[in-house]
C-alpha positions in Angstrom: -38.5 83.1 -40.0 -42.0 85.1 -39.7 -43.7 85.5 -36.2 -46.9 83.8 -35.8 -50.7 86.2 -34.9 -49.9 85.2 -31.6 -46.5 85.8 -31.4 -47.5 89.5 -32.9 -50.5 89.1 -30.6 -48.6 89.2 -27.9 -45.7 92.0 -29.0 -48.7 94.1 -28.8 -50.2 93.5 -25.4 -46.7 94.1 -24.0 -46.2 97.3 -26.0 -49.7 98.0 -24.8 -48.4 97.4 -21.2 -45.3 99.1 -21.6 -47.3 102.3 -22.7 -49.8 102.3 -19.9 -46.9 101.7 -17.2 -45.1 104.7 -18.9 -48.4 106.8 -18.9 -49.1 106.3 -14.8 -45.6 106.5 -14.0 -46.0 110.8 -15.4 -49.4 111.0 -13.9 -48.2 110.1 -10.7 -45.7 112.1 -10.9 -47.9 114.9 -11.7 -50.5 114.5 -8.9 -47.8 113.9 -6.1 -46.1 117.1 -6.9 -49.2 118.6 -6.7 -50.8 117.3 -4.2 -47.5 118.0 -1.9 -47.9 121.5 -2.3 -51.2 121.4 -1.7 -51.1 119.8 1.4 -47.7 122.1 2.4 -50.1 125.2 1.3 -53.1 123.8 3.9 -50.7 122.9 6.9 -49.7 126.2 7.1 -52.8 128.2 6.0 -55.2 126.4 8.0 -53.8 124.5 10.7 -50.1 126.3 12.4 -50.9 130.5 10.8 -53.9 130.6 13.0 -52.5 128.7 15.8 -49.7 131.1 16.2 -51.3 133.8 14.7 -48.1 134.2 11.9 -50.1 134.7 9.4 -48.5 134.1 6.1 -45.4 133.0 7.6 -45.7 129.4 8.0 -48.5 128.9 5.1 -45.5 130.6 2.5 -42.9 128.1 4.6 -45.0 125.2 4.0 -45.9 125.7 0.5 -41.9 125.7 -0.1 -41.8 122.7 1.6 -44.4 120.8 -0.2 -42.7 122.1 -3.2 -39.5 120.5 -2.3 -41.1 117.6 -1.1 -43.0 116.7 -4.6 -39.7 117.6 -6.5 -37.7 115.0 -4.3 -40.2 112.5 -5.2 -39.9 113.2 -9.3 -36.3 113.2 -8.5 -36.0 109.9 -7.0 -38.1 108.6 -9.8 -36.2 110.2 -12.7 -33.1 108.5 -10.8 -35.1 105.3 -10.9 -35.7 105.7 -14.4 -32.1 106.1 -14.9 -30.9 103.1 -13.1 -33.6 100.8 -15.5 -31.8 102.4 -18.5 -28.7 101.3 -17.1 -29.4 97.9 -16.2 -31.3 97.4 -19.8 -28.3 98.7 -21.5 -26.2 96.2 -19.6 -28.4 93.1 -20.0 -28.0 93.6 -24.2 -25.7 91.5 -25.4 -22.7 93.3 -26.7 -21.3 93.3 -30.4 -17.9 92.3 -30.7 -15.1 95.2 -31.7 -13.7 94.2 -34.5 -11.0 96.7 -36.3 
């Protein structure tokens, strides 16, 4: 039995969809990792080094942090990721073993 145009029609918008979701799922993960450092990098630089007059201690210490902060975030995606596979995998239905 042959799919209809809108049966096709509409495999296409939610390829389309899938695509898209995939796309600004990376580019999030992209700009948070960046933008953590940043932020770590201007915390220290520009707000507690010339407070306490440690220049570069706390701007190096902050840029680690902002590092680590971004790569718990693609982290807890990737693991997210993961757990769809899973539960995808799961949901197929299963082929009986026959030897």
């Amino acid at each position: 039995m042959s799919e209809g145009p809108e049966g096709k029609e509409q495999k296409g918008k939610q390829e389309k969809g899938e695509l898209f979701r995939s796309v600004n799922r990376d580019w999030l993960v992209g700009i948070n990792l960046v933008s953590c450092m940043v932020v770590g990098f201007s915390i220290g630089h520009w707000v507690l080094d010339p407070f306490f007059g440690t220049d570069p201690w706390f701007t190096i210490i902050f840029f680690f942090l902002g590092i680590a902060a971004g790569f718990k975030h693609l982290l807890k995606v990737a693991l997210s990721l993961r757990d769809d596979d899973i539960d995808e995998e799961n949901s197929k239905p299963q082929a009986p073993n026959n030897k």
